[in-house]
C-alpha positions as CSV (number, residue, x, y, z in Angstrom):
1,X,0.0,0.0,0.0
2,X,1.4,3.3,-0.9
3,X,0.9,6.7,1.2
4,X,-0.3,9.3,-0.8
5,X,1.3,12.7,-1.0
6,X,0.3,15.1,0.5
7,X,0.4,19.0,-0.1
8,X,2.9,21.3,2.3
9,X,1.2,23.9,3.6
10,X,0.0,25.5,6.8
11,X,-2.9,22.9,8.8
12,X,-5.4,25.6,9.6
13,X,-7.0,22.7,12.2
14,X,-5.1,24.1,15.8
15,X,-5.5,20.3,17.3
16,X,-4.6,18.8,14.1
17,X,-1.8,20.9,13.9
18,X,-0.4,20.0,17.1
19,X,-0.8,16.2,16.7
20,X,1.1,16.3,13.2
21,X,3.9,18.8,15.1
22,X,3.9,16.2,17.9
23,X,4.0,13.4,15.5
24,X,6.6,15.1,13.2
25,X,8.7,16.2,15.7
26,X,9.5,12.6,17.2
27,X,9.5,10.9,13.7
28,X,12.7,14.0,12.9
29,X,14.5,13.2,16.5
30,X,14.2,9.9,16.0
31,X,15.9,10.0,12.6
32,X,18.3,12.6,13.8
33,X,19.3,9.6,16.8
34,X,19.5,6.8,13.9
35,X,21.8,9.4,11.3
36,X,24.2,9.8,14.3
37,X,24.3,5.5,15.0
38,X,24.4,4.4,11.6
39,X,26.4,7.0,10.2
40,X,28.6,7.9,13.2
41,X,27.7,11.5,12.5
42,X,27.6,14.3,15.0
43,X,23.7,15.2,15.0
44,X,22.0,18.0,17.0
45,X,18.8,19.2,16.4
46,X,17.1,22.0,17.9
47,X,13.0,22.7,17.7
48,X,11.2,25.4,19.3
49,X,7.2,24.6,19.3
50,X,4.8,27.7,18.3
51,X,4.2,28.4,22.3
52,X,8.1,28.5,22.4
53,X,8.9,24.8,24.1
54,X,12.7,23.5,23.3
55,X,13.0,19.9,22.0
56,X,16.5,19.1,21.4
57,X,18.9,16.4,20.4
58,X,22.6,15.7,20.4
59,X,24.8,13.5,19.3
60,X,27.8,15.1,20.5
61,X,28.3,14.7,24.4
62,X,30.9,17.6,24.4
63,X,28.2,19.7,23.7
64,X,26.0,18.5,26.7
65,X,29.4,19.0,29.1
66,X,30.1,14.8,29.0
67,X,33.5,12.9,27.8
68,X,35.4,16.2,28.0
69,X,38.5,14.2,28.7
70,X,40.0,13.9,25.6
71,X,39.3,17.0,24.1
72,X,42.5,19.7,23.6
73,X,42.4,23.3,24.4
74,X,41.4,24.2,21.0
75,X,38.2,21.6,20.8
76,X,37.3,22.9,24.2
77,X,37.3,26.7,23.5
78,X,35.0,25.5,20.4
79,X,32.9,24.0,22.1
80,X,32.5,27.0,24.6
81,X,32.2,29.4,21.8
82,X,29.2,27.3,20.2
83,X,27.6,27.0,23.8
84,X,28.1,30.8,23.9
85,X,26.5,31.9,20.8
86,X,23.2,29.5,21.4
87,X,23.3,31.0,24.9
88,X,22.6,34.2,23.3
89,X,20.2,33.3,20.9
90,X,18.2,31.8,23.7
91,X,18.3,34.5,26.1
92,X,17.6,37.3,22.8
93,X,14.1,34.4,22.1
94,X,13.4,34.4,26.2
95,X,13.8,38.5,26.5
96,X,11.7,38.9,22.7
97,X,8.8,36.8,24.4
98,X,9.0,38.6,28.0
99,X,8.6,41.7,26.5
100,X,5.3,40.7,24.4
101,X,4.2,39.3,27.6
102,X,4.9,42.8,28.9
103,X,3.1,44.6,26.4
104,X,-0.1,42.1,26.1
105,X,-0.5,42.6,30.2
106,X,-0.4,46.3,29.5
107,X,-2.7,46.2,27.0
108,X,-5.1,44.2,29.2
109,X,-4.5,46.5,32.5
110,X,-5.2,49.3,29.8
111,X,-8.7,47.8,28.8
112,X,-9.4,47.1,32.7
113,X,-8.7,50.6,33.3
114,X,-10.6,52.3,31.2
115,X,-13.9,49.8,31.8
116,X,-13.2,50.9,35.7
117,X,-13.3,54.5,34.6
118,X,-16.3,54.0,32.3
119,X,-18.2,52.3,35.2
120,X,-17.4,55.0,38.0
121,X,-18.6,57.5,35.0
122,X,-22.0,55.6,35.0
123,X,-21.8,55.7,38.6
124,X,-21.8,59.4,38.7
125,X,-24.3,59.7,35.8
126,X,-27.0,57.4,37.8
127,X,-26.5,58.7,41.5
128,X,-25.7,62.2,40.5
129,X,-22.0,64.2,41.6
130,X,-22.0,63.7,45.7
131,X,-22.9,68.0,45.9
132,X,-26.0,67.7,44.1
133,X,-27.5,64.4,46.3
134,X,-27.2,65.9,49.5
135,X,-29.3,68.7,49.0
């Protein structure tokens, strides 16, 4: 029996979309496991979901801080400067998503704010100002 093709493009269906990511995701780190045993390849792959989770995978134990025993000054300053530079990029991804976090708590305080102002102003409107009641 042979799988039909199908056509790349965006899966409009959220749920369906996150089972084929979820699906897809192991069937590429499992691959990415058998490249590196077959082939004796060094392998890493890094996914970020759409909600911004890490999956990861390495073949190379150096880069996870293991077997660091036989490296030489110059693989070991390599290394470092690898960990270094994805070090950044997460820390530029972390601060890019804290500060739309930021802004979308703003913008909600903002709506709050003026619905608390709109509903003291139909306060006011209903009971009349606190000079004009008492007399």
């Amino acid at each position: 029996m042979v799988r039909g093709k199908i056509q790349i493009k965006r899966i409009e269906n959220a749920t369906s979309r996150q089972v084929t990511f979820s699906k897809r995701r192991n069937g590429l780190l499992k691959k990415a496991y058998e490249l590196y045993v077959l082939c004796d390849a060094e392998v890493a792959v890094i996914i970020f979901s759409h909600k911004g989770k890490l999956y990861e995978f390495s073949s190379c134990e150096r880069m996870l801080g293991q077997n660091l025993g036989s490296c030489s000054i110059d693989e070991l300053q390599e290394v470092e400067n690898q960990l270094e530079r994805s070090l950044r990029n997460i820390r530029a991804r972390k601060g890019y998503l804290f500060k739309e976090q930021i802004l979308q708590l703003k913008a909600k305080n903002n709506g709050t704010t003026c619905s608390q102002q709109n509903a003291e102003v139909e306060t006011e409107l209903f009971l009349g100002l606190p000079e004009n009641r008492c007399s």
